[in-house]
C-alpha positions in Angstrom: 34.5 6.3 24.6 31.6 4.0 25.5 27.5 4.9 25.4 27.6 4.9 29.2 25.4 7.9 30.6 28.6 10.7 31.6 26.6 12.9 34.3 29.3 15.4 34.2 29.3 16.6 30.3 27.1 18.9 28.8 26.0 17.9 25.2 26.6 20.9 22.9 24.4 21.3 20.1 26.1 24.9 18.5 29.0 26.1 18.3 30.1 29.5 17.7 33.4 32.1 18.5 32.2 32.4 22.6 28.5 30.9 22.5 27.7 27.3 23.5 24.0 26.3 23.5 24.0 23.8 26.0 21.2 20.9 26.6 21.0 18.8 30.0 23.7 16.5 31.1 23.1 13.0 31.8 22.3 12.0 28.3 24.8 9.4 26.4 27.6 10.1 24.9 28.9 7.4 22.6 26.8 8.4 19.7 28.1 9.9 16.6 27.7 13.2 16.1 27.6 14.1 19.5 30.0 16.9 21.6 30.7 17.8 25.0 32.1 20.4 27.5 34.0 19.7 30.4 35.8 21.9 32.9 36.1 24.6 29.7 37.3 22.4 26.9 35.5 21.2 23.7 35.0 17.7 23.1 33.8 15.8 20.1 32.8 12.1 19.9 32.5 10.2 16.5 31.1 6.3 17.9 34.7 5.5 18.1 37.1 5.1 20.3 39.1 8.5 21.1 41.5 10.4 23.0 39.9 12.6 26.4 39.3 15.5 23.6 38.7 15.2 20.3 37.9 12.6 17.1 39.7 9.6 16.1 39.5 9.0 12.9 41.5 5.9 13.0 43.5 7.0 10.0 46.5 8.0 11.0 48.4 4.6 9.4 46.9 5.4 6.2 48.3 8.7 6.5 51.5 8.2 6.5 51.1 5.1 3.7 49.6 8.2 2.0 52.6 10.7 2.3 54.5 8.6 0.1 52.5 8.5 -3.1 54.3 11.2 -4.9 57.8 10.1 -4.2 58.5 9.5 -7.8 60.6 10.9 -10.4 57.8 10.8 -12.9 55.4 14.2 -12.5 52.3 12.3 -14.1 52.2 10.5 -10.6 52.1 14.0 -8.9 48.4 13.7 -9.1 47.4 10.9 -7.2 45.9 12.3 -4.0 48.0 12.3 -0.6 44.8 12.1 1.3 43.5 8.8 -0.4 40.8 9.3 -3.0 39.0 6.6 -2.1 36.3 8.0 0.5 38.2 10.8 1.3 39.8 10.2 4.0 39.8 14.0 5.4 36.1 14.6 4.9 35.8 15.7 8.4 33.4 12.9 9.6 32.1 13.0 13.2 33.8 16.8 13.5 33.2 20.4 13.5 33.1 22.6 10.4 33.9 26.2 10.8 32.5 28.1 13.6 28.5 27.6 14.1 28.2 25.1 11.4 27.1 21.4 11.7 29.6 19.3 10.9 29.6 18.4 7.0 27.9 15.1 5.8 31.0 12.6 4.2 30.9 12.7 0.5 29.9 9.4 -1.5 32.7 6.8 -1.1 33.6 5.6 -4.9 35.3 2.3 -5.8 38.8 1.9 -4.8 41.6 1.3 -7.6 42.8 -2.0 -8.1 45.6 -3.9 -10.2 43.0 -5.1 -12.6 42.0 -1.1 -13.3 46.0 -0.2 -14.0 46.3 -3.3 -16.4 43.3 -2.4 -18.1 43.8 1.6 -18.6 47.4 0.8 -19.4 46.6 -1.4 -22.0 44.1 0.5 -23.5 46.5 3.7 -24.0 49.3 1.0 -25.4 46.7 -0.4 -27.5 45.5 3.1 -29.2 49.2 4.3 -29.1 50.5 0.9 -31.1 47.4 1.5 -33.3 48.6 5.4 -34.1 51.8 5.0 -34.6 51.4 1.8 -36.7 49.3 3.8 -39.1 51.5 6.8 -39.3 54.2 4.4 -39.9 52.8 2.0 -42.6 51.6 5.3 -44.7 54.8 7.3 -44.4 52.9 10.3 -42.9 56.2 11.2 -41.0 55.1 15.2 -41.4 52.9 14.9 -38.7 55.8 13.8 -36.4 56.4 17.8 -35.6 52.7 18.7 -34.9 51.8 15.0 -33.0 55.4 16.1 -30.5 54.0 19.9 -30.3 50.2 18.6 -29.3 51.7 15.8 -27.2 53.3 18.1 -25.0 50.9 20.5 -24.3 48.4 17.9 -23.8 50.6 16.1 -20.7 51.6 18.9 -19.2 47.8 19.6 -18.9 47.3 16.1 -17.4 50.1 17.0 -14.8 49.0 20.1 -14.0 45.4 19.7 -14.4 43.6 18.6 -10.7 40.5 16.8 -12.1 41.3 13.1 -13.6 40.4 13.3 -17.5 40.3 10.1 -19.3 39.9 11.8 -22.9 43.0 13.8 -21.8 45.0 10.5 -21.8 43.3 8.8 -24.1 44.0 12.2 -26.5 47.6 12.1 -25.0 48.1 7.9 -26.5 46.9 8.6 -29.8 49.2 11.9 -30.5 52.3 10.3 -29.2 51.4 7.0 -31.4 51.7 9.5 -34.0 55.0 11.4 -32.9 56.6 7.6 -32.7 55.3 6.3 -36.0 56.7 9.2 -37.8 60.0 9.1 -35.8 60.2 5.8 -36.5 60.0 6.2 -40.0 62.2 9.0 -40.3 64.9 7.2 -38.1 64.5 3.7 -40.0 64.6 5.6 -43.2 67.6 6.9 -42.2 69.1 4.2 -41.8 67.9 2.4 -44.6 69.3 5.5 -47.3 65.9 6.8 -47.2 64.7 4.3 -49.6 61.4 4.3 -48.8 61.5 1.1 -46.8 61.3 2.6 -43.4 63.5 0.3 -41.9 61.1 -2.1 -40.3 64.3 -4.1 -38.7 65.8 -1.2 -36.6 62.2 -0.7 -35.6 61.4 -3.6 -34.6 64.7 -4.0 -32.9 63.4 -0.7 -30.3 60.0 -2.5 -29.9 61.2 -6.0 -28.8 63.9 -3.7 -26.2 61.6 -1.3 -24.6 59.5 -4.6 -24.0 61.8 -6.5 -22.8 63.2 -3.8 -20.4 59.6 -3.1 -18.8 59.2 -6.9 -18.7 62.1 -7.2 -16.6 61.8 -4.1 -14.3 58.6 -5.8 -13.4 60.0 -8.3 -12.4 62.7 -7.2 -10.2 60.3 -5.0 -8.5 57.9 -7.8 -7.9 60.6 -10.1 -6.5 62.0 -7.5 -4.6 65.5 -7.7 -6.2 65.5 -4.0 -6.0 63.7 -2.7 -3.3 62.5 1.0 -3.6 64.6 2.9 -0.8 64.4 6.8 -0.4 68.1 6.9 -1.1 68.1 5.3 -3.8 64.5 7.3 -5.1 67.0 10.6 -4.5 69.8 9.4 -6.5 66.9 8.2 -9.8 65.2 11.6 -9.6 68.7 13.5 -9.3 70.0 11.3 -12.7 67.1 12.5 -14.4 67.1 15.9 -13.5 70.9 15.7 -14.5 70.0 13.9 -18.0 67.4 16.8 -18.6 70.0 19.6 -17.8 72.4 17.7 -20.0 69.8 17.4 -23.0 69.4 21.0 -23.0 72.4 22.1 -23.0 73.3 19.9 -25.7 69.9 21.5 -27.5 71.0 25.1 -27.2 75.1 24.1 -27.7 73.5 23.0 -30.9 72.8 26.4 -32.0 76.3 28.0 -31.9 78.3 24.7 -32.8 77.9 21.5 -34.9 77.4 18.4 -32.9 77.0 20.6 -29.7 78.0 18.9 -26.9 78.4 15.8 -28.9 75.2 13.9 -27.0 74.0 13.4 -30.2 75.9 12.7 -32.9 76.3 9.1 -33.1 80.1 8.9 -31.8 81.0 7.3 -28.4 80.0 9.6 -26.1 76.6 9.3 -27.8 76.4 6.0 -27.3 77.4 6.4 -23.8 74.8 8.9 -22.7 72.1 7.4 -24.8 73.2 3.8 -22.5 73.0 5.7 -19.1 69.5 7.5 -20.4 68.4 3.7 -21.0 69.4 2.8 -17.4 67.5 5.7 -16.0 64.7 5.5 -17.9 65.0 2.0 -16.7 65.1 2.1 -13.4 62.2 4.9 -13.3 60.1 2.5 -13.8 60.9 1.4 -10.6 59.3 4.0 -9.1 56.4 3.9 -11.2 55.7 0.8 -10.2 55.8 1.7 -6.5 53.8 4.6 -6.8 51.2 2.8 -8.1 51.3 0.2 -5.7 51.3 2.4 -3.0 48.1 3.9 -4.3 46.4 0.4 -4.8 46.8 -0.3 -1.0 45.8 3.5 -0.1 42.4 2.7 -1.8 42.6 5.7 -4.0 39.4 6.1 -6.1 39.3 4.0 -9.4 39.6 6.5 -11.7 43.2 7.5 -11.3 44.5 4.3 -12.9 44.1 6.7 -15.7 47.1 8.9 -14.5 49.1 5.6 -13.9 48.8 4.1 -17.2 49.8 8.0 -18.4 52.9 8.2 -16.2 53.5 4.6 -17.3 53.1 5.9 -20.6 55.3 8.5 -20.8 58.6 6.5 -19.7 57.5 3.4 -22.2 57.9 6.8 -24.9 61.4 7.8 -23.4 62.8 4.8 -23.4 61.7 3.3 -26.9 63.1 6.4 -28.5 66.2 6.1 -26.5 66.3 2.9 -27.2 66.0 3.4 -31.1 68.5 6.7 -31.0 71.1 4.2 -30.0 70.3 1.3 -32.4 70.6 3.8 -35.1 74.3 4.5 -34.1 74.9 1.2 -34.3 73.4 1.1 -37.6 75.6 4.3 -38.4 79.1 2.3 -37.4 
């Protein structure tokens, strides 16, 4: 709509269930904030362009960008807002509230996210976890593996569940798992080692220099597009993990009535085979964490949930170095 005089509309100042307090026509239209009656229908103009009736918003591409953000097998990304943090993109700018209210004034837009803010929170969680577990590790304080797991847990599914962004909730969430890994480290590596006393730094090592070098190159297949992220093939990662979760459990409880249980576990072949296919899930799960975050860089989402990337990175970085070390330590075994 243009600020052309429309003699024909009636500027409407309230709004309620049957009551329209009407001013004289003839006054322009084009200006924000403004609405209009013609031949018994409710108009409202915004100072852009719109349909006969009605706001444009002009976000209707971002919408549908937006619809896609949670389309991940990894429920720490669960959180990032469908309707774009950044500005908030349903605020309800230039329309009516409920019935005889003004329209509501647009919250403060924030800073959008950008790549810099996902490197930076992710290394700071790496950075604290690497520190934690390094110091569990080098002291022998494997005791505290149990407690760090129990704490861990409860602390993400917090962060997944919780709908306010809490930076000392991840930050929390880094330093217990550090400690989980140190001391499952140790107790693996000692394992292996006899229990001497040594730890086994070279199995340990060995699960480090992996799990970097499989994010490493996930990276780059997803930045060179070697692998393009395709609903189909998001279904058929978040059904393989959903199956390797099932599987896990019922290995856990089989556990119970039967040595070995399902035999997941124990070290022999088809141990080695489920911890591989675990590895290639856990894998290509970053896949979709990368897209996910991606997809919320270009939606503008506000700054501050980096933090629940560099946690949902987080959390598959822990799955796959322990999956990782579970199967060099059958190896070790042989």
């Amino acid at each position: 709509m243009t600020g052309h005089s429309r003699p024909h509309l009636e500027k409407v100042a309230t709004v309620s269930d049957r009551h329209f307090t009407v001013y004289p026509a003839g006054v322009a239209s084009g200006q924000a904030g403004t609405g209009y009656r013609q031949a018994g229908k409710v108009g409202f103009t915004s100072g852009e362009p719109t349909g006969r009736f009605g706001r444009c918003t002009g976000d209707g591409a971002k919408h549908a960008q937006e619809d896609e953000l949670r389309t991940t097998s990894n429920p720490a990304f669960k959180n990032l807002p469908t309707n774009g943090g950044y500005a908030n993109f349903n605020h309800g700018q230039g329309g009516f509230g409920a019935p005889g209210q003004a329209p509501a004034a647009p919250p403060k837009a924030t800073r959008p996210m950008t790549i810099d803010d996902v490197v930076t929170k992710t290394a700071i969680t790496l950075a604290l976890t690497v520190g934690t577990g390094a110091a569990t590790y080098i002291t022998g304080a494997y005791a505290l593996a149990l407690p760090a797991a129990i704490i861990g847990l409860v602390l993400s599914l917090i962060i997944i569940f919780k709908k306010k962004v809490s930076p000392a909730l991840v930050i929390a969430y880094a330093a217990v798992e550090g400690v989980f890994l140190g001391g499952i480290s140790y107790v693996i590596g000692g394992a292996v080692d006899g229990f001497t006393g040594g730890g086994g730094s070279g199995i340990v090592m060995q699960a480090i220099a992996g799990t970097i070098g499989v994010f490493a190159a996930m990276l780059v297949v997803y930045k060179t597009g070697a692998v393009r992220v395709t609903p189909k093939l998001t279904k058929w990662i978040i059904g393989a993990l959903a199956g390797a979760a099932i599987l896990m459990l019922l290995n856990l409880v089989a556990g119970f009535f039967m040595e070995g249980g399902l035999g997941l576990r124990d070290g022999g072949p088809l141990a080695i085979i489920f911890s591989l296919v675990c590895i290639g899930i856990a894998a290509f799960s970053f896949l979709l964490d990368f897209d996910a975050a991606d997809k919320a860089i270009k939606s503008g989402v506000d700054a501050k949930f980096a933090w629940y990337v560099a946690f949902g990175l987080m959390t598959t970085l822990v799955w796959l170095y322990l999956e990782i070390l579970r199967l060099l330590s059958y190896f070790q075994n042989d």
